[in-house]
Wavefront OBJ file of the C-alpha trace (Angstrom):
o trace
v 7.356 -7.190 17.032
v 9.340 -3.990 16.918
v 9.984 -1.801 14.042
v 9.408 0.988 12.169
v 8.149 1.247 8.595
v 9.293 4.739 8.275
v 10.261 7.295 10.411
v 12.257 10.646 10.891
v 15.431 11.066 12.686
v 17.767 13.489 12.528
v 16.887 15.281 9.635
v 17.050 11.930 7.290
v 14.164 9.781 6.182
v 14.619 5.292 8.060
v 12.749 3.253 6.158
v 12.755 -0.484 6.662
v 14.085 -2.387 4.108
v 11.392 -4.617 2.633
v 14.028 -6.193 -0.123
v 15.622 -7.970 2.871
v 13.241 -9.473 4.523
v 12.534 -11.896 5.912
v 16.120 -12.915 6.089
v 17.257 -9.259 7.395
v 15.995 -6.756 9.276
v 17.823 -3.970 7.499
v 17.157 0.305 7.630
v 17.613 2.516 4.971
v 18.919 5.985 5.349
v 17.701 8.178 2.724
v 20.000 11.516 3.131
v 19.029 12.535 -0.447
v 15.579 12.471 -2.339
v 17.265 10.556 -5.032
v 17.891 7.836 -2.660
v 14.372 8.092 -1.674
v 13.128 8.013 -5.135
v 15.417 5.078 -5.599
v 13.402 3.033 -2.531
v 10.249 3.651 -3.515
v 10.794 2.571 -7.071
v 12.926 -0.831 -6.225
v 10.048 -1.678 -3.364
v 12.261 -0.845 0.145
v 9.383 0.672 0.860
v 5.799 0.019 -0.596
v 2.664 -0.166 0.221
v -0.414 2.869 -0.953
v 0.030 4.508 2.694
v 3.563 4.223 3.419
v 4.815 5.293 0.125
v 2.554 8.296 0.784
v 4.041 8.701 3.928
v 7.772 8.592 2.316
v 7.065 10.882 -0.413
v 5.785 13.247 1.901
v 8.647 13.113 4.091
v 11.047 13.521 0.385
v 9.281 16.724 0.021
v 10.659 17.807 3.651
v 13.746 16.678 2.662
v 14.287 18.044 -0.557
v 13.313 21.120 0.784
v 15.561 21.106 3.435
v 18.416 20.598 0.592
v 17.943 24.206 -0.446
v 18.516 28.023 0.678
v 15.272 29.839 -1.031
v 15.760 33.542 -1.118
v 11.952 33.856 -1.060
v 8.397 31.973 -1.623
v 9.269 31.637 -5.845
v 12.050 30.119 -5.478
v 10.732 27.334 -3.008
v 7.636 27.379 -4.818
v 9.749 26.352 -8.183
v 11.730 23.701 -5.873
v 8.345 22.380 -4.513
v 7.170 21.595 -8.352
v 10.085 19.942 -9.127
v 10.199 17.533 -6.436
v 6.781 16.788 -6.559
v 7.258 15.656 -10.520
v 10.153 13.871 -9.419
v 8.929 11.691 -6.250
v 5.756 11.179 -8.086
v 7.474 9.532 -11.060
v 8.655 6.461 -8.587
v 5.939 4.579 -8.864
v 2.545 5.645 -10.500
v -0.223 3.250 -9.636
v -0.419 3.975 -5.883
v -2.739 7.438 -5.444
v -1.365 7.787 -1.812
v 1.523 9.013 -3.431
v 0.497 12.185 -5.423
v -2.037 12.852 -2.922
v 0.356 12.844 0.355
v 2.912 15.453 -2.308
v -0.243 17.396 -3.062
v -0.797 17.845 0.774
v 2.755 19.105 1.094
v 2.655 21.496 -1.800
v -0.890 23.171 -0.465
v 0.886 23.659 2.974
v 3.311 25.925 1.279
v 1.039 27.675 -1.140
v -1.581 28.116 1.898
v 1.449 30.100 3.818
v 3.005 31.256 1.196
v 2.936 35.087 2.860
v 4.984 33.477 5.717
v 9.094 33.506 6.152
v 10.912 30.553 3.502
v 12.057 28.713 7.120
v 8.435 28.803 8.480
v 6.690 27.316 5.346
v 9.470 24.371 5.951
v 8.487 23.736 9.508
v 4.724 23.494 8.546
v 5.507 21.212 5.533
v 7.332 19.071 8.260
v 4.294 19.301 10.625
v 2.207 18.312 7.987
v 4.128 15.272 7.117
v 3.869 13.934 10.506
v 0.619 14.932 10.201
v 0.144 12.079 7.820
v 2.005 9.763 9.746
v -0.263 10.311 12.498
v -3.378 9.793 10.054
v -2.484 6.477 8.958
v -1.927 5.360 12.327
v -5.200 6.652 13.561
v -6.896 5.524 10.070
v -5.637 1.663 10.353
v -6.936 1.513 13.895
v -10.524 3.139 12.403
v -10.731 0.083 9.325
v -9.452 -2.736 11.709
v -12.534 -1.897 13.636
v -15.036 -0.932 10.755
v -14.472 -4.441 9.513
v -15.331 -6.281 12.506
v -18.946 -6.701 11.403
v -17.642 -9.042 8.680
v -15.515 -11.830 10.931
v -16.506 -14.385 12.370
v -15.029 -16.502 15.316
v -13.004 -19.052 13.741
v -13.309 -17.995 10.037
v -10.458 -19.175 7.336
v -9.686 -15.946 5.635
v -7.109 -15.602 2.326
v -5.035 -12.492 1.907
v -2.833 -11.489 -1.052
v 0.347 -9.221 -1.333
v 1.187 -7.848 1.953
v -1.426 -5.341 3.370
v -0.262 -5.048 6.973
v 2.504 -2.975 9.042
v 4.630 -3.159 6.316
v 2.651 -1.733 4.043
v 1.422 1.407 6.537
v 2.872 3.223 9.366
v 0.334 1.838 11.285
v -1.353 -1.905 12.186
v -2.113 -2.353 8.306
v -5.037 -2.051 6.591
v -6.305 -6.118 5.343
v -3.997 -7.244 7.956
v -5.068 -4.440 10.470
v -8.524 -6.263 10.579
v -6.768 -9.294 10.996
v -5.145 -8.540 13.868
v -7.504 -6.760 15.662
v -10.029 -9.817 14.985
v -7.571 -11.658 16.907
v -7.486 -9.231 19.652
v -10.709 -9.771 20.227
v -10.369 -13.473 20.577
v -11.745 -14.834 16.894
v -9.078 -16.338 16.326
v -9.078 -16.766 13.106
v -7.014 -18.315 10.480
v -4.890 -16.827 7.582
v -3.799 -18.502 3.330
v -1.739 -16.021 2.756
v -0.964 -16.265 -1.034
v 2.965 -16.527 -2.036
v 2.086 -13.204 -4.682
v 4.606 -13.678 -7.537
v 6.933 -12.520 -9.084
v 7.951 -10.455 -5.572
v 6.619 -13.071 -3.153
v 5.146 -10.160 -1.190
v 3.057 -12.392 0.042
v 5.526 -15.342 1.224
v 8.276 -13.050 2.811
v 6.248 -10.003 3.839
v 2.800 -10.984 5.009
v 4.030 -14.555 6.717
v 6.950 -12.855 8.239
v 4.164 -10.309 9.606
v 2.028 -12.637 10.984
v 4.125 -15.466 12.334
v 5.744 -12.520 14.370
v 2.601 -11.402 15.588
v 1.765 -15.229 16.163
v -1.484 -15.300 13.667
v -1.843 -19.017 12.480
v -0.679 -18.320 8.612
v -0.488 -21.207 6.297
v 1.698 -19.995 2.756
v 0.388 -20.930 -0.597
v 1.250 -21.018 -3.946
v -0.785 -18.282 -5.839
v -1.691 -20.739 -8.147
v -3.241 -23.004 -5.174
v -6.118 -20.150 -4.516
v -9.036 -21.734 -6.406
v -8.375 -25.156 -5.042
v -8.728 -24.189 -1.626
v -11.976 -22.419 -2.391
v -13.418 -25.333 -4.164
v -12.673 -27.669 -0.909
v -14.454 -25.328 1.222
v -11.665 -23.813 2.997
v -12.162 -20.208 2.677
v -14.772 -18.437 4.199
v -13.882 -14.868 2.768
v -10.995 -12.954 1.603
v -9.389 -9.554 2.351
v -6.680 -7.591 0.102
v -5.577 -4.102 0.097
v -5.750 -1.666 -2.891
v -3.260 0.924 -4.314
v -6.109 3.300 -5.785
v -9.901 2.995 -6.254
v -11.791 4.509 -8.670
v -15.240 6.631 -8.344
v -17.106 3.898 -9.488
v -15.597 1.166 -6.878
v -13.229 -0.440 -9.182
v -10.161 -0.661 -6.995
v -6.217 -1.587 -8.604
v -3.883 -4.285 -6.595
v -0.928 -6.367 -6.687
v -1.429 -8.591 -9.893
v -3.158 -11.848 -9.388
v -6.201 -9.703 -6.998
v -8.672 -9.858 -9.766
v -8.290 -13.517 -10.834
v -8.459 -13.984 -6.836
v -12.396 -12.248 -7.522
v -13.717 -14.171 -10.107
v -12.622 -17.296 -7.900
v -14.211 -15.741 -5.131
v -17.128 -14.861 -7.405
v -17.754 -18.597 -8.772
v -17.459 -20.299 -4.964
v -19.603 -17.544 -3.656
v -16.983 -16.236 -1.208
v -17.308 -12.794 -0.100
v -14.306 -10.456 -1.526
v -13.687 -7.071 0.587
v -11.162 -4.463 -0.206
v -9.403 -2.526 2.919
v -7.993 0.860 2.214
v -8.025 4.799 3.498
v -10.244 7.425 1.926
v -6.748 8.360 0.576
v -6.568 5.990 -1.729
v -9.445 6.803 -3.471
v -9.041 8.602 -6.811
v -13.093 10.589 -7.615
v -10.903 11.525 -10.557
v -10.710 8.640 -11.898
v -14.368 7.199 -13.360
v -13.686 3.498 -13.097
v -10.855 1.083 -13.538
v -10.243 1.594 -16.888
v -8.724 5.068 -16.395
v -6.106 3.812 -13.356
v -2.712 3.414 -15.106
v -0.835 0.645 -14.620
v 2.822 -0.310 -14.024
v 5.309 -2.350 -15.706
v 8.426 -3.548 -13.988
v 11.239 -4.561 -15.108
v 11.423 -8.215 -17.072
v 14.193 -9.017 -14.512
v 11.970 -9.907 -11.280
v 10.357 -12.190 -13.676
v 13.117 -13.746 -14.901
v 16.042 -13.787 -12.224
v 14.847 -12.844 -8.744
v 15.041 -15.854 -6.741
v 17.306 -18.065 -8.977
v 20.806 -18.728 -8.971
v 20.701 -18.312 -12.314
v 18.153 -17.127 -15.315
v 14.699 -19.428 -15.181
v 14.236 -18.779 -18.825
v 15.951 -18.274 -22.100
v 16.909 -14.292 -22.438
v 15.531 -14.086 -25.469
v 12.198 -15.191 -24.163
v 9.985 -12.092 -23.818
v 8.422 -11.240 -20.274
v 5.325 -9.402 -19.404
v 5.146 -8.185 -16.248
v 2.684 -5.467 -15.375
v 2.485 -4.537 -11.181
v -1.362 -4.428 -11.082
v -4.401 -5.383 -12.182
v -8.119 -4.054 -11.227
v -10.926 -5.804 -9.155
v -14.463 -4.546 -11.100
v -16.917 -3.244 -8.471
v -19.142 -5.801 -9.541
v -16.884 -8.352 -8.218
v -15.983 -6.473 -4.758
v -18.571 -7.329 -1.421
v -17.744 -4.403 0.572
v -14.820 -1.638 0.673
v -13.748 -1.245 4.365
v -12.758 2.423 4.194
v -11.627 4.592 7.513
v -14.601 6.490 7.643
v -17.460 3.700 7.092
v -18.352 0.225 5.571
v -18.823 1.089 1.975
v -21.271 -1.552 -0.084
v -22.857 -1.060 -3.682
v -24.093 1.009 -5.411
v -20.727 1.996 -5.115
v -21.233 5.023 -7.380
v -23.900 6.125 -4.666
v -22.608 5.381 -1.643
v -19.059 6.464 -2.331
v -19.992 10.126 -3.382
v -22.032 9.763 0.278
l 1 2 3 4 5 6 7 8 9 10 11 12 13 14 15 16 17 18 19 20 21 22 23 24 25 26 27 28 29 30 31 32 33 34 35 36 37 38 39 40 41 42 43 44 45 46 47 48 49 50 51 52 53 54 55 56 57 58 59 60 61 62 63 64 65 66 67 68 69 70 71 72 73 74 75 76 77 78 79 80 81 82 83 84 85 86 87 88 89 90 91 92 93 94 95 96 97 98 99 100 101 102 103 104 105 106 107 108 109 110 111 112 113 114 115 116 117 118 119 120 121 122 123 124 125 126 127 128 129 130 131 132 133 134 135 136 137 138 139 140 141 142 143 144 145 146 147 148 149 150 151 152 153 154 155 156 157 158 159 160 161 162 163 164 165 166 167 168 169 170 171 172 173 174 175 176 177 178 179 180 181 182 183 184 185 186 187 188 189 190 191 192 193 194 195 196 197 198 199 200 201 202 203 204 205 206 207 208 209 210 211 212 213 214 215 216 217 218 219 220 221 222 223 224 225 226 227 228 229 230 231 232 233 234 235 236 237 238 239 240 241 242 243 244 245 246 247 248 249 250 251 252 253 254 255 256 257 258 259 260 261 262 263 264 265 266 267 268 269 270 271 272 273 274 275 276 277 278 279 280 281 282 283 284 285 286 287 288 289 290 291 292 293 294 295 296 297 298 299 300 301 302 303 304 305 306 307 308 309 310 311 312 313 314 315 316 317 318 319 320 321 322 323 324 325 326 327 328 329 330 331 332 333 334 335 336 337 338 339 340 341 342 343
C-alpha cells in the first residue's frame, strides 16, 4: 500500500483525504492555512500525530504567506496562526504541542535574518515528520511483549497510517506483530457516527492483508463474553499526568467491558500526546461536532426527525484505573501511572 498521509511539495501542504475513503483515494492541496484549518476541522486529516504534523506544516505555510520587515512582525504573524490552527480541533494535544515547537524555533533564532527563521521553522517541521516515523517504529516494537502468536485483538477508531505519518501507533503494533509471524487477528469496531473504524482501519488492514473482521460498535461486549478477545489496543488523542487518556467516543465503554471479562486494555500513543499539564481526565476538554454526522452522514436522507435533539461529543476518557499498560515511544508504561509517568 502506497500513500502518503501528509507531505510537502512544492511549497503546499498533500494531505490524503480521509472523507473519501475507502471509496476514493483522493489528495488535498492546502495552498492556504484556511484550507488547512478547514481539513483538520472536517477530519481530511486526523489522527493526534498527523494533525500535529499538519499544523506544523500550516505554520510554514502561513509564514511563507507573508513579507516580515523584521523578527516583530513575524513574531505577531507566528501568534496569530498558532491561535488560529489550534482552534481546529481542541482535544488532540499533538496539535498545540507540534505549533508550540514551531513558535520556539523562531523565538530561539529570533537574532537571525526573517528568511532564515523560515527555513528553520521548515526544518523543524520535517523534523516532526521524521519523529513520528521513527516514534511508530519505537511503540510497534515496545508492545511486542504483550502479543501473542495467534491472539484475537479488538481495535477502535482508526489508529494506524492514517492516523500518523508513520506505520501507526495501535495499528503499528499490529503490523509489526505480523511481521514477525504472530499472525494475529483483528475486530475492528465500525466507531460511529464517522465509521472511522469501518472505512479507515478495515481499508488499512485489508490493504496490508491483516485478517480484519468489521463489527458493529454495539457488538463489542458480546464478543468478549464468548471468549473471543484476548486483549484490545486503541490510540489516544491526549493523556493526562495521572494516566487518564481521551479517545474517539465509545473507548471508555470499550474499558469497562474489557474490565468485567478481564481482558487486558492498552493505550498506544507518543510521549507527545501526553499533556503533565493536565492532572487527570477531568481537566481534558472535550469536543462537540456538529448534530449533522449524527443525523445525516450516511443516509440518503435525515435518520431522525429535525427537531429531535442530538448529542454528539468527539471523545470520551479511559480512567487509569481501567487502562493495563500505555505503550509510549520511549518505554512500556504500567501503574502507578502517576509514578511511573513522571519517571
Amino acid at each position: 500500500m502506497k500513500f502518503k498521509t501528509i507531505a510537502w511539495e512544492k511549497d503546499e501542504i498533500v494531505l490524503i483525504d480521509q472523507t473519501k475513503l475507502p471509496a476514493r483515494v483522493e489528495y488535498v492541496h492546502c495552498t492556504t492555512v484556511k484550507q488547512l484549518w478547514q481539513a483538520i476541522h472536517d477530519l481530511k486529516v486526523r489522527g493526534a500525530p498527523a494533525i500535529g504534523a499538519a499544523a506544523a506544516l500550516g505554520m510554514v505555510l502561513g509564514v511563507n504567506k507573508k513579507k516580515e520587515k523584521n523578527f516583530l512582525e513575524l513574531k505577531k504573524n507566528i501568534n496569530r496562526l498558532f491561535k488560529y490552527i489550534a482552534s481546529s480541533r481542541p482535544t488532540a494535544v499533538n496539535l498545540v504541542w507540534a505549533l508550540g515547537r514551531m513558535r520556539n524555533v523562531a523565538i530561539i533564532n529570533s537574532g537571525k535574518p526573517v528568511v532564515t527563521i523560515k527555513k528553520l521553522m521548515l526544518k523543524e517541521a520535517k523534523d516532526i515528520i521524521g519523529e513520528d516515523k521513527a516514534s511508530c517504529c519505537q511503540m510497534a516494537d515496545n508492545a511486542q511483549v504483550l502479543i501473542k502468536k495467534n491472539d484475537c485483538i479488538m481495535t477502535y477508531c482508526n489508529a494506524g497510517m492514517l492516523a500518523t505519518v508513520g506505520c501507526g501507533t495501535a495499528l503499528g503494533v499490529i503490523y509489526r506483530a505480523n511481521e514477525l509471524g504472530k499472525n494475529v487477528k483483528v475486530y475492528s469496531c465500525e466507531t460511529r457516527p464517522l465509521l472511522q473504524g469501518a472505512r479507515l482501519t478495515c481499508w488499512e488492514l485489508t490493504e496490508k492483508r491483516v485478517d480484519v473482521t468489521l463489527i458493529c460498535d454495539n457488538m463489542a461486549g458480546y464478543l468478549m463474553q464468548q471468549k473471543s478477545i484476548d486483549k484490545i489496543f486503541v490510540g489516544a488523542d491526549r493523556i493526562a499526568a495521572n494516566g487518564d487518556a481521551a479517545n474517539k467516543i465509545g473507548s471508555y465503554s470499550l474499558a469497562v467491558l474489557a474490565r468485567f471479562h478481564k481482558i487486558p486494555f492498552y493505550v498506544v500513543a507518543p510521549y507527545s500526546t501526553f499533556d503533565l499539564k493536565m492532572r487527570s481526565g477531568d481537566e481534558i476538554p472535550i469536543e462537540e461536532r456538529s448534530a449533522r454526522e449524527v443525523r445525516d452522514s450516511w443516509y440518503k436522507c435525515s435518520m431522525v426527525d429535525k427537531r429531535v435533539k442530538i448529542y454528539n461529543p468527539a471523545f470520551d476518557v479511559i480512567p487509569s484505573s481501567l487502562i493495563s499498560a500505555i505503550v509510549t515511544d520511549a518505554c512500556l508504561i504500567k501503574p502507578p501511572y502517576i509514578k511511573n509517568i513522571k519517571k
